[in-house]
N, C-alpha and C positions, 0 to 999 in steps of 0.2 A: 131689549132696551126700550124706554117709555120715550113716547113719541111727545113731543114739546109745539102747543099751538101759540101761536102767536097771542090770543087772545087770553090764554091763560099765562102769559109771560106774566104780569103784576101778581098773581097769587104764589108762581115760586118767587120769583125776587124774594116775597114776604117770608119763603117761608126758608129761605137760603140765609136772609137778617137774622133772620131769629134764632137759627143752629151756628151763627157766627156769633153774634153776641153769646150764646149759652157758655160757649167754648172758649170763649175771651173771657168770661168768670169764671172756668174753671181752672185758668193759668194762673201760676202764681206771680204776683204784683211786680218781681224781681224780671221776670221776663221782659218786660216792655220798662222799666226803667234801664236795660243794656241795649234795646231795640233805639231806645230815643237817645243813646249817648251822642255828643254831638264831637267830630272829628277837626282837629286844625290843623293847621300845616307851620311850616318853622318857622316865620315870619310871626303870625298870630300867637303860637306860643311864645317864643321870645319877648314880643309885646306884653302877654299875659303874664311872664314871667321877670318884668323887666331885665332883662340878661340882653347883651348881644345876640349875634346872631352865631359869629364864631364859640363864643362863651355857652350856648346852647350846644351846639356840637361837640364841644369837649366834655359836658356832663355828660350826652348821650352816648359817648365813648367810653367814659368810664361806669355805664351802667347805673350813675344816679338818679335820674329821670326818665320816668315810664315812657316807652315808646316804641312804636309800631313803623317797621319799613317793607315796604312793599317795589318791588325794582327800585330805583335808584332815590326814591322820595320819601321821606320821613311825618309820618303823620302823630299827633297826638290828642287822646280824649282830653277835653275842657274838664271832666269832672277828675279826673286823674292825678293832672296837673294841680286842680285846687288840693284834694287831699294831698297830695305831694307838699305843698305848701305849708297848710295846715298839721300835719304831721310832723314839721319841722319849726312847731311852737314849740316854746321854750318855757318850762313850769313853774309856775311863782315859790315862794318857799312854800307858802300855806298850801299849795294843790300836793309840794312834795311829801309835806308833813302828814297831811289828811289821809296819802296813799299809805305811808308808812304804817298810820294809825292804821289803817284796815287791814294790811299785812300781818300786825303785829297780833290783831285780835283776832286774826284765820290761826295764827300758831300756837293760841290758846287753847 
């Protein structure tokens, strides 16, 4: 094992940056977008979700909303909850029609 001087501590630091950054480019972008998901608890999501707080606990009972429990406490991802959200937009006629149109022209 290589012996470590003190005065050559700043040239590894340097050179420890530098095999961390390489290696931070070699992961894929997806990585550190789950790394930085941000966690809320039932109060915040309830907020987030204008719901109750009982009303929150009943969807989460019936498995409609994403969510993570850990001993006796219920957590949920902010990003989660918005798709959850947004996933429960509702299609104008024109978005229905337009999907129909591409449907129609894949069974050609």
């Amino acid at each position: 094992m290589e012996k470590y001087s003190f005065e050559m501590l700043p040239y590894y630091l340097s050179q420890i940056d530098e095999r961390l950054k390489r290696l931070e480019n070699s992961l894929p972008a997806s990585h550190f977008l789950e790394e930085s998901a941000e966690y809320i608890d039932t109060k915040e999501a309830a907020i987030l979700l204008k719901f109750t707080v009982p009303t929150l606990y009943t969807k989460v009972c019936k498995g409609e909303i994403p969510s993570f429990k850990r001993g006796n406490r219920l957590y949920f991802s902010r990003t989660e909850l918005i798709e959850w959200i947004e996933n429960g937009k509702k299609s104008t006629n024109d978005s229905i029609e337009a999907q129909a149109q591409k449907i129609a022209r894949g069974l050609r």
